[in-house]
Structure formats: structure tokens, C-alpha cells
DOLOGU-476110 format. One record per residue (C-alpha): residue number from 1; residue in one letter; chain; x, y, z. Coordinates in Angstrom, 2 decimals. Layout:
DOLOGU-476110
+-----+------+-------+---------+---------+---------+
!  nr ! rest ! kette !       u !       v !       w !
+-----+------+-------+---------+---------+---------+
! NUM !    A !     A !       X !       Y !       Z !
...
+-----+------+-------+---------+---------+---------+
END
This chain:
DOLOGU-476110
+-----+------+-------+---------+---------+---------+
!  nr ! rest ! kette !       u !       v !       w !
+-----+------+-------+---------+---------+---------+
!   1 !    X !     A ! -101.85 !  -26.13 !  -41.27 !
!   2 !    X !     A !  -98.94 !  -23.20 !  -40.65 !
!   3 !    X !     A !  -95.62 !  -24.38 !  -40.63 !
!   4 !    X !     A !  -92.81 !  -24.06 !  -37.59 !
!   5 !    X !     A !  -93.03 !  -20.99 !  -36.20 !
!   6 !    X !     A !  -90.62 !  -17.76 !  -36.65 !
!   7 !    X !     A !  -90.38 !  -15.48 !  -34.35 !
!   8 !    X !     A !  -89.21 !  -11.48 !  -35.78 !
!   9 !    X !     A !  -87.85 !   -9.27 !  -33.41 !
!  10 !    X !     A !  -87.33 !   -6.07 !  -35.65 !
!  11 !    X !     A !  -88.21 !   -2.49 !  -34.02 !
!  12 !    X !     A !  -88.67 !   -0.89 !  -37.46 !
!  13 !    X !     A !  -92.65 !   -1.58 !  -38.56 !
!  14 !    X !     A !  -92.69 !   -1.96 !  -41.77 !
!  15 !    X !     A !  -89.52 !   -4.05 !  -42.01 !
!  16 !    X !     A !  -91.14 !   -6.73 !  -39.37 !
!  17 !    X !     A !  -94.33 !   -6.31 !  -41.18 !
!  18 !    X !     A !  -92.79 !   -7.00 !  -44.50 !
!  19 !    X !     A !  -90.85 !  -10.20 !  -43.16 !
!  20 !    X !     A !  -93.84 !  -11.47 !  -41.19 !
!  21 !    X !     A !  -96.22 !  -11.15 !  -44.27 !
!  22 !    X !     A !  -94.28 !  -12.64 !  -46.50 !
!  23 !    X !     A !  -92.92 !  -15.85 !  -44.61 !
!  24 !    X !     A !  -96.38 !  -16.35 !  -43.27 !
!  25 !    X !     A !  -97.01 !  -16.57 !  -47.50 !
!  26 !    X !     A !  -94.58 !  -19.52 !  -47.42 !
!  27 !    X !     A !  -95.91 !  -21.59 !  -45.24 !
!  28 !    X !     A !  -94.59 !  -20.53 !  -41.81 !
!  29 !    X !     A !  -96.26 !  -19.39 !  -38.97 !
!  30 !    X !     A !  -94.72 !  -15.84 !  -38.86 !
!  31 !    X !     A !  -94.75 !  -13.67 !  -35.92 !
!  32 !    X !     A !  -93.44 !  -10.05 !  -34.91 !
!  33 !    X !     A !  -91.96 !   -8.78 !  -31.87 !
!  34 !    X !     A !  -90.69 !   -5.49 !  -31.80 !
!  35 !    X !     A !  -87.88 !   -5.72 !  -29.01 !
!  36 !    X !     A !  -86.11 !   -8.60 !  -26.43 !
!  37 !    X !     A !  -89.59 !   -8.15 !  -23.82 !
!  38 !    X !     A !  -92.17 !   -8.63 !  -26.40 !
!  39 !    X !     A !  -89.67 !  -11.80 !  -27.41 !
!  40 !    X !     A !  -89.78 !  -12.91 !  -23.99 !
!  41 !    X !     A !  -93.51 !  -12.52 !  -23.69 !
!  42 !    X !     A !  -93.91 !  -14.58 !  -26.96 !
!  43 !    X !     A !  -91.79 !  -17.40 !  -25.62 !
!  44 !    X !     A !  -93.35 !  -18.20 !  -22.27 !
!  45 !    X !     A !  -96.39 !  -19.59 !  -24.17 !
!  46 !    X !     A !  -94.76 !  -20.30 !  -27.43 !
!  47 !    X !     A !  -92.12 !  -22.03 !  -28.68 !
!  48 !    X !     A !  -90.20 !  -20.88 !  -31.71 !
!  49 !    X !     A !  -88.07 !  -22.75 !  -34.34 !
!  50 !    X !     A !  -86.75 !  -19.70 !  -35.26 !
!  51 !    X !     A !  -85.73 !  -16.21 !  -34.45 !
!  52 !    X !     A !  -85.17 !  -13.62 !  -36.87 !
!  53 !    X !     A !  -82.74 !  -11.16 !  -34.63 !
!  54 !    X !     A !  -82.03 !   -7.66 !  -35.23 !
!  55 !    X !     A !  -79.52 !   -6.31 !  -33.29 !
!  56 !    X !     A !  -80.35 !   -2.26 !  -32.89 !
!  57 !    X !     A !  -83.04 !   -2.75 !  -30.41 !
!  58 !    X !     A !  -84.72 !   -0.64 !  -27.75 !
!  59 !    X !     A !  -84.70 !   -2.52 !  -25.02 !
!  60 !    X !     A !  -81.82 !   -4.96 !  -24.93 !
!  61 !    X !     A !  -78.89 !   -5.15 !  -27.51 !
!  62 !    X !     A !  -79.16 !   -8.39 !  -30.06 !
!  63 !    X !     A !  -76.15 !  -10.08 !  -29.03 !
!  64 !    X !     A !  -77.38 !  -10.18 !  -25.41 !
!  65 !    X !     A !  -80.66 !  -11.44 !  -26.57 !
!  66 !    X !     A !  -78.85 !  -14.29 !  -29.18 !
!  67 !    X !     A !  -76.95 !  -15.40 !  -26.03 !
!  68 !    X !     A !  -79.79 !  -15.97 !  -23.63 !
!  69 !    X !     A !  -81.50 !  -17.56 !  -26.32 !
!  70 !    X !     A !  -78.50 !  -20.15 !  -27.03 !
!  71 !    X !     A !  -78.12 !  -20.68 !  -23.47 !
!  72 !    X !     A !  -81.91 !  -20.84 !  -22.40 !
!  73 !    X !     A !  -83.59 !  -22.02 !  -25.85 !
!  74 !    X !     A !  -83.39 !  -24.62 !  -29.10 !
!  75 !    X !     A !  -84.50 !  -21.72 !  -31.45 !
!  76 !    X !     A !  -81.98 !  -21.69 !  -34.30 !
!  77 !    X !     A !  -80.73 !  -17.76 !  -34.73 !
!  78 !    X !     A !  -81.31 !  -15.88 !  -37.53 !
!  79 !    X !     A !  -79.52 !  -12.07 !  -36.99 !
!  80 !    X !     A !  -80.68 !   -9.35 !  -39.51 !
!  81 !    X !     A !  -79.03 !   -5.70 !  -39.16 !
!  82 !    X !     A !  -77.13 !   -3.27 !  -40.71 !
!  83 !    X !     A !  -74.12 !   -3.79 !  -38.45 !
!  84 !    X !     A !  -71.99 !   -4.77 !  -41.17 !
!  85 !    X !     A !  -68.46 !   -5.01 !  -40.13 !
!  86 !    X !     A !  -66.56 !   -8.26 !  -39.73 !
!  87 !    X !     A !  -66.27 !   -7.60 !  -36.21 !
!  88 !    X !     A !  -70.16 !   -8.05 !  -35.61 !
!  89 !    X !     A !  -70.44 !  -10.41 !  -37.85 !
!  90 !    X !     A !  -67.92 !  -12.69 !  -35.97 !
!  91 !    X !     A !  -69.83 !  -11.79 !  -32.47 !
!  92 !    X !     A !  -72.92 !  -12.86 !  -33.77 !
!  93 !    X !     A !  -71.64 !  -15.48 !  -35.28 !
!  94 !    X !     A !  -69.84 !  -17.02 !  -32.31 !
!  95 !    X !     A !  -72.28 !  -15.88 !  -29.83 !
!  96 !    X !     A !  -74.47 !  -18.42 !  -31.71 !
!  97 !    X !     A !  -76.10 !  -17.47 !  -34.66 !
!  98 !    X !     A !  -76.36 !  -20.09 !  -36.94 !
!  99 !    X !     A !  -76.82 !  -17.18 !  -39.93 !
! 100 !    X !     A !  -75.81 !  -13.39 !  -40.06 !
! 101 !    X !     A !  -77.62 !  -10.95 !  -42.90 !
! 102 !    X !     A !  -77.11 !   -7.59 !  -43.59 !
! 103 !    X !     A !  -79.61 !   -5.07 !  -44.16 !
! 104 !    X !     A !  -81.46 !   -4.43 !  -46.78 !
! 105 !    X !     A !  -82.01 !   -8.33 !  -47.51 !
! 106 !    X !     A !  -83.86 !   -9.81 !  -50.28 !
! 107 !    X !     A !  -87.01 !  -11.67 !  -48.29 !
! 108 !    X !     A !  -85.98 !  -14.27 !  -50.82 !
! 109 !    X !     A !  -82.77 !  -14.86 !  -49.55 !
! 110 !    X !     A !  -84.46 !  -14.92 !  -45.87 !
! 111 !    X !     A !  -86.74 !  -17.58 !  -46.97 !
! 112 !    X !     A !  -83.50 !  -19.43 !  -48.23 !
! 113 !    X !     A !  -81.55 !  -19.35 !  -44.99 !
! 114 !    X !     A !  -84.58 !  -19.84 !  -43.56 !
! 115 !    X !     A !  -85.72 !  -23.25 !  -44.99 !
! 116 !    X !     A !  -81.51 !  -23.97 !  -44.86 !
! 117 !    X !     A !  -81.83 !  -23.37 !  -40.97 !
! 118 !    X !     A !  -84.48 !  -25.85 !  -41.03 !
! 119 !    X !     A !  -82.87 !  -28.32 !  -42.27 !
! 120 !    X !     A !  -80.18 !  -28.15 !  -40.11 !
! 121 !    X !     A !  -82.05 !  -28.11 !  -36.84 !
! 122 !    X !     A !  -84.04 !  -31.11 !  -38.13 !
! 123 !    X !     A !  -80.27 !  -33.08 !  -38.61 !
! 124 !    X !     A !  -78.84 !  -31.89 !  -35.50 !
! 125 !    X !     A !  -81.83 !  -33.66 !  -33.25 !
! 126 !    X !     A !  -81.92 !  -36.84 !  -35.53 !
! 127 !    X !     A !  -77.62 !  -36.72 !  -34.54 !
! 128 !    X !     A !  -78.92 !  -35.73 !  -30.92 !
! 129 !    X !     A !  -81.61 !  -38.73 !  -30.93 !
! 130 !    X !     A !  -79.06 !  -41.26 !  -32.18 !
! 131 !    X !     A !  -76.58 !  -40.29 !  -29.65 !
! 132 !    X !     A !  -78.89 !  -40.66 !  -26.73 !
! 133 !    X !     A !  -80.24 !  -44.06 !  -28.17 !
! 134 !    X !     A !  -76.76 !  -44.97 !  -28.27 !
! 135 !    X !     A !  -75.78 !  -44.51 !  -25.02 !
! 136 !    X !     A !  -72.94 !  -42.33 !  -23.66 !
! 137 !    X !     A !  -70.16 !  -44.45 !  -25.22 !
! 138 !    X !     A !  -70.13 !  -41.90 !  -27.99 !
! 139 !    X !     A !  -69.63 !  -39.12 !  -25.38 !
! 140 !    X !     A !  -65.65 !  -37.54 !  -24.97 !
! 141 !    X !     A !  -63.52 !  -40.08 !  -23.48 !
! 142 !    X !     A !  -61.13 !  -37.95 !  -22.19 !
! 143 !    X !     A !  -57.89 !  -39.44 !  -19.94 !
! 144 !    X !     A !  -59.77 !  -42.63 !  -20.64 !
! 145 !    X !     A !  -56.95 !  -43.85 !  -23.03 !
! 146 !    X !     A !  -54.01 !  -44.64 !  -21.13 !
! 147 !    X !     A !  -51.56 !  -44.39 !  -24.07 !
! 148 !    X !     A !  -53.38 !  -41.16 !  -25.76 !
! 149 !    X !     A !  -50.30 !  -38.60 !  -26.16 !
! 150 !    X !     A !  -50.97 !  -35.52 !  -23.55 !
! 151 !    X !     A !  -49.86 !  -32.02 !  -23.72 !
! 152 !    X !     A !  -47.89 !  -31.07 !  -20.29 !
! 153 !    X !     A !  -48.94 !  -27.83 !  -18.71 !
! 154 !    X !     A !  -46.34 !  -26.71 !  -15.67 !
! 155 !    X !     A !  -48.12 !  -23.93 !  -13.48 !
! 156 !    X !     A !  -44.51 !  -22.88 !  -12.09 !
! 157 !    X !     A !  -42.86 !  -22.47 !  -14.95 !
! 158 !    X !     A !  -45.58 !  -20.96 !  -16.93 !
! 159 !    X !     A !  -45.54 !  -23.50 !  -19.92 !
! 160 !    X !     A !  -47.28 !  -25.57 !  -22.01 !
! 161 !    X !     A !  -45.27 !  -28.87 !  -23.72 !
! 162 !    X !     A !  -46.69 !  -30.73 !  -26.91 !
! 163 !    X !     A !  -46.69 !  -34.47 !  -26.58 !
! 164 !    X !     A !  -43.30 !  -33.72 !  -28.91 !
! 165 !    X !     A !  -41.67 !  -32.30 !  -26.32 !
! 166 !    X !     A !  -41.80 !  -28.50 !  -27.81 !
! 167 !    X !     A !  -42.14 !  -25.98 !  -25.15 !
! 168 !    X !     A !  -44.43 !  -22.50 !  -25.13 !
! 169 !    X !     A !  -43.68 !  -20.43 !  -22.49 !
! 170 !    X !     A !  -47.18 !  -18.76 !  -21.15 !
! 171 !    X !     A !  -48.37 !  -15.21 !  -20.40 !
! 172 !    X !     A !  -50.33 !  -14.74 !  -17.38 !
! 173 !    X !     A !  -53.99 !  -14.27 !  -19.19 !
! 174 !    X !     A !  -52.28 !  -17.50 !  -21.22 !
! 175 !    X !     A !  -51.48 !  -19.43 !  -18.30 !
! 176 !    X !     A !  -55.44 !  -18.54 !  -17.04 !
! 177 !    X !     A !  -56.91 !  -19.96 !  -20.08 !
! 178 !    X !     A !  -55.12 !  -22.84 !  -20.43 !
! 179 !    X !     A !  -55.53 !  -24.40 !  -17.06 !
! 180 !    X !     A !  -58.90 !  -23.50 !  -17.23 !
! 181 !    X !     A !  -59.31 !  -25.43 !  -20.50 !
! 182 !    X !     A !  -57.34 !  -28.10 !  -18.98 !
! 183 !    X !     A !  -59.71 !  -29.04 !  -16.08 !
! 184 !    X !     A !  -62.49 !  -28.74 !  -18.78 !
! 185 !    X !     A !  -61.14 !  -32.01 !  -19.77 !
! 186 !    X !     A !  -61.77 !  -31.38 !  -23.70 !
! 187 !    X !     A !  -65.03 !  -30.03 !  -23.04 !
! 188 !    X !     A !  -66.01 !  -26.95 !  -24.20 !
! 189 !    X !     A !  -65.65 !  -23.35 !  -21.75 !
! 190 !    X !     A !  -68.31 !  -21.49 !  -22.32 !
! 191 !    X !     A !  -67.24 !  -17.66 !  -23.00 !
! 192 !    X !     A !  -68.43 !  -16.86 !  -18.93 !
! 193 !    X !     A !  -66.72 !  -19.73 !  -17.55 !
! 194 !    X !     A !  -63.19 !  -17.51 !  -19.32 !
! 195 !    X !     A !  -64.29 !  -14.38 !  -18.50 !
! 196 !    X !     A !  -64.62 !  -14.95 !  -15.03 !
! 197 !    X !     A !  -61.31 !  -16.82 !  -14.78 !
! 198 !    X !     A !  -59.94 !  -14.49 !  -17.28 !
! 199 !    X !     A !  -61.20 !  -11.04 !  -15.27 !
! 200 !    X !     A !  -63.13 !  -12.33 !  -12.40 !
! 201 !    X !     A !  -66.71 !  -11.00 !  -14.08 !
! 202 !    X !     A !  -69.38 !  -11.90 !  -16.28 !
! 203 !    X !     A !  -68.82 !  -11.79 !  -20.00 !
! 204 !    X !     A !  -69.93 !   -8.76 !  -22.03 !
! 205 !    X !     A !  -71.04 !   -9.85 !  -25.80 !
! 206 !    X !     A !  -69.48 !   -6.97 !  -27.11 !
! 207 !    X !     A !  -66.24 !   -7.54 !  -25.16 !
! 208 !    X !     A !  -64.00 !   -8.85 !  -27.70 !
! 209 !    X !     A !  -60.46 !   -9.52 !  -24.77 !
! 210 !    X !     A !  -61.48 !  -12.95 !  -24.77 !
! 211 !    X !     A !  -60.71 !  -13.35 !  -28.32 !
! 212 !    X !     A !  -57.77 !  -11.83 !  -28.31 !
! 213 !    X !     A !  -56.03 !  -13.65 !  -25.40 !
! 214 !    X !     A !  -57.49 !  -17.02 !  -27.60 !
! 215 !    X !     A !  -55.92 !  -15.77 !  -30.57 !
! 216 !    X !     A !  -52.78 !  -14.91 !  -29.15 !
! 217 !    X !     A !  -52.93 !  -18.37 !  -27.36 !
! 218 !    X !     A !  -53.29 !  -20.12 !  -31.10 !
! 219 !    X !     A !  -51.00 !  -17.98 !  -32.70 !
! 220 !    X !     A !  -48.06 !  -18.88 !  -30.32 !
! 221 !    X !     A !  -48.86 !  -22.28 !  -30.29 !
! 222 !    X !     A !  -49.75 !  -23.34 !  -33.82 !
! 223 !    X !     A !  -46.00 !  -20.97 !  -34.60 !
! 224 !    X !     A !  -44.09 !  -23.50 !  -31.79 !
! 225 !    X !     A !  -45.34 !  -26.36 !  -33.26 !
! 226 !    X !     A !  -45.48 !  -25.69 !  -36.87 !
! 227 !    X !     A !  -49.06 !  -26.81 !  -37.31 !
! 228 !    X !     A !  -53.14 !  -26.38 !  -36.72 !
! 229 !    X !     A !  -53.24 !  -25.80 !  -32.49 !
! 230 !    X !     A !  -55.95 !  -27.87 !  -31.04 !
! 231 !    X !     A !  -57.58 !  -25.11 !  -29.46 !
! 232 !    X !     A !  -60.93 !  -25.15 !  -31.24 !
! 233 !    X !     A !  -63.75 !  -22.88 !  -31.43 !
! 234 !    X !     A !  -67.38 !  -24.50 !  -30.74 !
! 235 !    X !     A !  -70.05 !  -22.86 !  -32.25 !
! 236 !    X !     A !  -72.89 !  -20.61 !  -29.59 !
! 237 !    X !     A !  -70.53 !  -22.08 !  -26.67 !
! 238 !    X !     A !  -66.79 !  -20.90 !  -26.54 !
! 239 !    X !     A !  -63.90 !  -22.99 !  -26.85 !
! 240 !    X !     A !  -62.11 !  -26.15 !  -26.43 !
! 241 !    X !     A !  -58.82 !  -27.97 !  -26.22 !
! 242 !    X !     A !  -59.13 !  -30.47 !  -27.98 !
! 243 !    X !     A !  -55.73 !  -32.82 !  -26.83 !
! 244 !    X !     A !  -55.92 !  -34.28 !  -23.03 !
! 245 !    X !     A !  -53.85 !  -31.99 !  -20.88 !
! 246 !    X !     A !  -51.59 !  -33.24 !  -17.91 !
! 247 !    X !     A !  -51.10 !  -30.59 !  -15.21 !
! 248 !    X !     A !  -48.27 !  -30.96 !  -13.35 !
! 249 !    X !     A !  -48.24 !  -31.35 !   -9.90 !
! 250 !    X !     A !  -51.63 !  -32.07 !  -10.02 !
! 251 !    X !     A !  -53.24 !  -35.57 !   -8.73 !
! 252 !    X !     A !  -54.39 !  -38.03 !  -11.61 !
! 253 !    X !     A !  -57.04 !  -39.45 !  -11.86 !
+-----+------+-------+---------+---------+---------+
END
């Protein structure tokens, strides 16, 4: 009986054959797709615990594709590519892919990350199972806690407060983010939800001003306070703050 199936979407023939052949030799139940409609195609009747992602494809770029998968899908994300640099590999990486290799790879070290994904997946849905057998107790609890410390954002003076009392005066793009995160309520933003309060339009995988403004954001804050900001990054979703946030002026609930 073939193992969970893996899905590889590599243009190049021989490299898809090679990958295909040989984790269908382990035990998998290996399958090639050549670009993001052949993927697509695949998916409507099949469902994958796995996709092997390049990112140089004909039809639709590989970030794109990684992103509709992590929105639409519970494939864990393999990329494989030449793109090299650190910039790609952090796109890819917080787009959603749970591994990022670098052409040529040894089909060895596929298998590895492979088998590693695996096991992952299968932990993440025991956590998932728990959680749901346990109720939403477990779920965030934010401005539950009366006496929980909250930063203070002021939308008319631009500024964010620590529960210390130390003040960060905001940029505009700054002063965007924040409230946003704010009325997320420690729950993640996905990278669209910013973008469109960020620019008013649709987020771009390849458009790396989100990042920036975030970084800038940490930066400042983690340099006021003299310590780790809790502006988090969560994995194949965007970002959170991760301390309740008062907004003044605003009506509590």
C-alpha cells in the first residue's frame, strides 16, 4: 500500500521525473505536475500531504502558488529552486513553507525533510485534535483578564505606551499597523489584512514593504523598551501583537 501522497510541481522533466521516481521508491505515493494548473487539476480529486514547490514556473510564480495553498489547503510546503538568496528564502519561508531547498538537492536530503515534514504535520493535528476535544478554553483570552498589563495606543498623538509607561512616538504606516494589530485582539493579521490597511490593495508575495514597516515597527520598539517587542511573526499567516492593546478613546468592551 503507497504511502501519503506528494505532489511535485517542477517544470524541468527530468528533475520531476527524478524526484517522483525515487520517493515513489520510498514508500510514497509520488506524483508530478509540471506547473500551478496541472497542481490545481491534481487537487480537485486528490488530496496531497505534501507539495514539493518550485518556484520558476510557467504559469504562476511559486510564492503565489505556496500562498493559495496555505490559505486554501493542509498540504505541508516543500519549496525546491535555485532562488538562493536570503531574501527568497525568507518569502518562502514566511509565506508558509514549512522547508526551503536549494537546487541541486541531494534526493536524500528530500526524503529527509520529507519524512521530517511528516512528522510534523502528524503532531500539529494530534495538538489540533486535543485542542478541539478540549474545548475553546485553551483559545486566546484576550481583554479577558482584568488586571493583565495593556500597552496604550493614542490615535491623536501618534503613540504607542508600554504598560511601563515608556512612550514610542508612531509613523503614519506605524500608526496603520498598530491599530490594525490592536483590533486583531492578539490574533494574528494575515499579510492581506496589512496590505490593504497598509496601501489599500491586495498583497503581492514578492512585495517585501510590509516587512519593512514591521521591522521598523520592532526595531523602534524593542530600542524604547530595552527588550524582545511583542510583535511576533506567525508562521504561513503574518503577524501578531502579542500584549492586549488599549486604544484610546475607543469604547471597552
Amino acid at each position: 500500500m503507497a504511502g501519503p501522497t506528494i505532489v511535485v510541481v517542477e517544470d524541468e522533466n527530468s528533475l520531476r521525473s527524478d524526484m517522483v521516481e525515487y520517493l515513489s521508491s520510498c514508500g510514497f505515493d509520488a506524483i508530478g505536475a509540471r506547473d500551478g494548473t496541472e497542481l490545481d487539476r491534481l487537487l480537485q480529486t486528490r488530496s496531497a500531504a505534501i507539495v514539493i514547490l518550485d518556484v520558476n514556473l510557467p504559469d504562476e510564480d511559486g510564492f503565489k502558488i505556496a500562498a493559495r495553498l496555505r490559505d486554501g489547503h493542509g498540504a505541508g510546503i516543500i519549496m525546491v529552486t535555485a532562488r538562493s538568496s536570503t531574501v527568497d528564502r525568507v518569502v518562502g519561508l514566511e509565506i508558509g513553507a514549512d522547508a526551503y531547498l536549494v537546487k541541486p538537492v541531494e534526493l536524500r536530503e528530500l526524503e529527509a525533510q520529507v519524512k521530517s515534514l511528516l512528522r510534523r504535520l502528524s503532531e500539529r493535528a494530534a495538538e489540533s485534535a486535543a485542542q478541539s476535544t478540549n474545548g475553546a478554553a485553551s483559545v486566546d483570552t484576550a481583554g479577558d483578564g482584568v488586571d493583565e498589563a495593556r500597552w496604550s495606543l493614542d490615535p491623536t498623538e501618534w503613540s504607542l505606551t508600554n504598560p511601563a509607561g515608556v512612550r514610542i512616538s508612531l509613523t503614519s504606516m506605524e500608526m496603520k499597523l498598530t491599530s490594525l494589530l490592536a483590533a486583531q485582539a492578539r490574533k494574528p493579521a494575515t499579510r492581506d489584512q496589512i496590505s490593504q490597511a497598509l496601501y489599500n490593495r491586495r498583497w503581492n508575495p514578492e512585495d517585501r514593504s510590509i516587512d519593512t514597516v514591521v521591522g521598523r515597527l520592532r526595531h523602534k520598539v524593542e530600542g524604547a523598551i530595552g527588550g524582545p517587542a511583542p510583535l511576533k511573526s506567525v508562521h504561513g499567516v503574518g503577524y501578531v501583537f502579542s500584549a492586549p492593546i488599549r486604544v484610546i478613546g475607543a469604547a471597552q468592551g
